[in-house]
Steps between C-alpha positions, in 0.01 A plus 500: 500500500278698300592576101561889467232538250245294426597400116273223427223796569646789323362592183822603314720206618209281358581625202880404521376110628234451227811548253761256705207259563442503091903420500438234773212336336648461115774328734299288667324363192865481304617137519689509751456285752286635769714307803803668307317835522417485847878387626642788309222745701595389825923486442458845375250632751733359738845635412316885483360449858110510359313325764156557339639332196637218631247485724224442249738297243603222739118495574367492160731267381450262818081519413615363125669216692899559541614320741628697808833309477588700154339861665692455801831443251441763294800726656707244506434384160885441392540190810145408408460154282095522480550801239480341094831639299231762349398649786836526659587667177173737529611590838839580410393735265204625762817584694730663323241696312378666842815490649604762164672774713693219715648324211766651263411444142151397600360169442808287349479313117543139736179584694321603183594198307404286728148629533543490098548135513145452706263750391418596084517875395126542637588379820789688520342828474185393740811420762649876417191651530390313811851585681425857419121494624585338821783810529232744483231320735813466729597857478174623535403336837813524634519906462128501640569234760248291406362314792560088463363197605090563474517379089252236413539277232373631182377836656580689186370321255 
């Protein structure tokens, strides 16, 4: 499978990334955890069918040490017991915020109080803006077909 253009070369379209990377990075360096970060990456790279995405996630986040148990769990986080109350609740709202057009009403009051109980104000809106990063990444490579399964650890940066 070969992407149909090559974006990571293209002049204009690293333009668009050096803005969604900024996003990514003020994310990154929020307090949020980074585990947290990484599991809401991979459930939302996985529900939008981004192989590059999950691809690199599950691999990044293996090479900071999660345990493969918890990345091969991820999609079935709800029957899952080695997820903390805070990340089930991150990955809730992962879900339901990428899942927008599936769900009426969007994601519920429940499913945002319950992240509310876990994660302060800050937190809240690094886990908003992270769930709407990953959505363009996914949507990105997805449209372009993004060849998976080369990513190295760390390869961007």
């Amino acid at each position: 499978m070969d992407a149909r253009i090559n974006f990571f070369g293209n002049a204009f379209a690293g333009k668009v990334l050096k803005h969604i990377n900024s996003a990514n990075k003020v994310v990154h360096d929020s307090t949020l955890p980074v585990a947290t970060q990484e599991l809401v990456k991979i459930r939302a790279s996985q529900i939008n069918g981004c192989g590059f995405c999950t691809d690199m996630h599950t691999k990044d986040a293996a090479a900071a040490g999660e345990t493969q148990q918890r990345l091969n769990l991820v999609a079935a986080w709800r029957e899952a017991t080695v997820f903390t109350d805070a990340e089930r609740a991150a990955l809730e709202l992962a879900e339901r915020g990428t899942r927008i057009a599936d769900a009426a009403g969007g994601v519920t009051d429940e499913a945002w109080a319950n992240a509310a109980k876990h994660y302060d104000e800050d937190q809240l809106a690094a886990l908003i803006s992270l769930i709407a990063v990953i959505n363009a990444y996914n949507r990105i490579n997805v449209i372009n077909q993004q060849p998976a399964g080369d990513y190295q650890p760390g390869q961007f940066g």
